[in-house]
C-alpha positions in Angstrom: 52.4 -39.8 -51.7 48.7 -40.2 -51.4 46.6 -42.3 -52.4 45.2 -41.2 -56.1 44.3 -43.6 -58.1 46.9 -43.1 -61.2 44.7 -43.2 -63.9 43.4 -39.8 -62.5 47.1 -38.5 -62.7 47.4 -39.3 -66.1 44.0 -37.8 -67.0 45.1 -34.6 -65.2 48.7 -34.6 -66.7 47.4 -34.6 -70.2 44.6 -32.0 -69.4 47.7 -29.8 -68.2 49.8 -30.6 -70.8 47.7 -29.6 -73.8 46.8 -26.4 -71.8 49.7 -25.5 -70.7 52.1 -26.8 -73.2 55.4 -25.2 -71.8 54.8 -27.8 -68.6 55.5 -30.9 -71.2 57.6 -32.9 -68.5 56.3 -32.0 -65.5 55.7 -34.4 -63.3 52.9 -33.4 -60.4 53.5 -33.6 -56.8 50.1 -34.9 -55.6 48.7 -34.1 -51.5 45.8 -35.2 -50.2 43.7 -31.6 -49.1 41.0 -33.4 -46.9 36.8 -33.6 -47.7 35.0 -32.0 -50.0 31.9 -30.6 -47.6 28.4 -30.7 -48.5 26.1 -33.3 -49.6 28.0 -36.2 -50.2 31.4 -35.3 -48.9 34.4 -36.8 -51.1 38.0 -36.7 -50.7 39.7 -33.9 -52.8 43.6 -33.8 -53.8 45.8 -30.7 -55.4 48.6 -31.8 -57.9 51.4 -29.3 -58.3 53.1 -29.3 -61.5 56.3 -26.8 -61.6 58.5 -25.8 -63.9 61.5 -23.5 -64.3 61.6 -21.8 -68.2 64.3 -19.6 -69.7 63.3 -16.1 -70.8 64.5 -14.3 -73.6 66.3 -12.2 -71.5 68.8 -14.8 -70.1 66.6 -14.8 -66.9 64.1 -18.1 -65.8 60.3 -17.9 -64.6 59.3 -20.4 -62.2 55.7 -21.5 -64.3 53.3 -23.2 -61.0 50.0 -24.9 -62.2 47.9 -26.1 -59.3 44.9 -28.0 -60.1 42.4 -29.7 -57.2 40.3 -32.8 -58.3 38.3 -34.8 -56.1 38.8 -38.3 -56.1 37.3 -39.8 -59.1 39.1 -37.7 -61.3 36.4 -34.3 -61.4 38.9 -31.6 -61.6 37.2 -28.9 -59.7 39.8 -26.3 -59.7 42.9 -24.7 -61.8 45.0 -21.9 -60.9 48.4 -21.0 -62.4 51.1 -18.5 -61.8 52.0 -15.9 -64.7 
């Protein structure tokens, strides 16, 4: 795993959790994306939480939450599946 400080992880598991409360559990799988460019170029990470939920319907959905933060713990991006 990459090196990410794990006081960041935490900060980014809680701001997942209480957004996206059905991905209580989750543990995130963390890579290392490469620099940030522009003035002042910092190293950015993505964290993948995923989670398989049942569906009335008997079925599961696969629920993917992929947020990028830079180093220091700015979260600078969060995109989820439906």
């Amino acid at each position: 795993m990459p090196r990410l400080d794990p006081k960041v992880v935490s900060k980014v598991e809680r701001m997942v959790r209480r957004r996206f409360p059905e991905l209580a559990g989750a543990r995130p799988k963390v890579a290392a994306k490469g620099t940030r460019k522009g003035k002042g170029a910092r190293e950015v990470y993505v964290l993948t939480f995923q989670k398989s939920l049942p569906l009335p319907n008997g079925r599961r959905l696969t629920r993917v939450v992929r947020v990028t933060v830079e180093r220091s713990g700015r979260v600078l991006k969060i995109v989820s599946s439906r």
